[in-house]
C-alpha positions as CSV (number, residue, x, y, z in Angstrom):
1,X,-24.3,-17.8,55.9
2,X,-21.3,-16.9,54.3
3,X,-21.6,-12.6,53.8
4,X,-19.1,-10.6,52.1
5,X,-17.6,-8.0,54.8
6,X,-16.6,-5.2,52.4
7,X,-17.6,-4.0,48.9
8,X,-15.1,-5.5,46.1
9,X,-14.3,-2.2,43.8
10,X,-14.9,-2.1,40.8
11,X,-11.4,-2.4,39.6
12,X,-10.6,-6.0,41.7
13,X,-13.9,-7.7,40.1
14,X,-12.7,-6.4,36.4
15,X,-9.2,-7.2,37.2
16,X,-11.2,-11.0,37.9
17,X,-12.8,-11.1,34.6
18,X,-9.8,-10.2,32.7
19,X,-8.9,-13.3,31.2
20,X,-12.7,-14.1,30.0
21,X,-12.0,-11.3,27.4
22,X,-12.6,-12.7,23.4
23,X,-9.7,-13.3,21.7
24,X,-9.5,-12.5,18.0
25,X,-9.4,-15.4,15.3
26,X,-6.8,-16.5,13.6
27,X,-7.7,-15.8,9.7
28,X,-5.5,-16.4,6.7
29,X,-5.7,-16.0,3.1
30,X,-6.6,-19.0,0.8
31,X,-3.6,-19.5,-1.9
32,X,-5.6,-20.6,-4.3
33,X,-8.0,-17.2,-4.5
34,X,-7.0,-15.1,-2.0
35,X,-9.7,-15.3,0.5
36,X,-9.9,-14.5,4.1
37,X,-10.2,-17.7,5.9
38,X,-10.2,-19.4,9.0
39,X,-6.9,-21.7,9.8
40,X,-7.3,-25.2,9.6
41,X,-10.6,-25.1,7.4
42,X,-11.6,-25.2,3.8
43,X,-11.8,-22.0,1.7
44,X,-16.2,-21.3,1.7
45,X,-15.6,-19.1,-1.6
46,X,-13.5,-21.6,-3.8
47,X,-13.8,-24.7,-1.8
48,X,-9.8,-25.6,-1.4
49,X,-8.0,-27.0,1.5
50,X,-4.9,-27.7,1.9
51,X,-4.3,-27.2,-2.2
52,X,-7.3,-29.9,-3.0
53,X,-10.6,-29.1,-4.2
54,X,-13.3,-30.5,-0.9
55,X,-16.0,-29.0,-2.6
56,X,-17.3,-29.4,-6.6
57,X,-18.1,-26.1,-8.1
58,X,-21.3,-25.2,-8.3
59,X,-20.4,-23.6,-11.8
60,X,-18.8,-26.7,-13.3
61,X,-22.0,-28.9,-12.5
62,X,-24.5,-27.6,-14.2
């Protein structure tokens, strides 16, 4: 069976795992109201993407 012969340090094994760090998201502001967002995705607060409303507001409807 397969046994390792010496102890890996500490600083080899974190030097292993150095690329499973998180990486931070990519957020931009929405031009229509100026909301944080994620790239790519519709605005959650107004409901634009792309400069088209996705979503009806829930305002207007009723």
């Amino acid at each position: 069976m397969a046994v390792p012969k010496k102890k890996i340090s500490k600083s080899r094994r974190d030097m292993r795992r150095s690329h499973l760090a998180l990486a931070q998201t990519n957020c931009v502001f929405c031009s229509h109201c100026g909301e944080s967002k994620l790239q790519h995705h519709m605005c959650s607060n107004c409901g634009m993407y792309n400069d088209r409303h996705i979503l009806k507001d829930k305002r207007r409807s009723s």
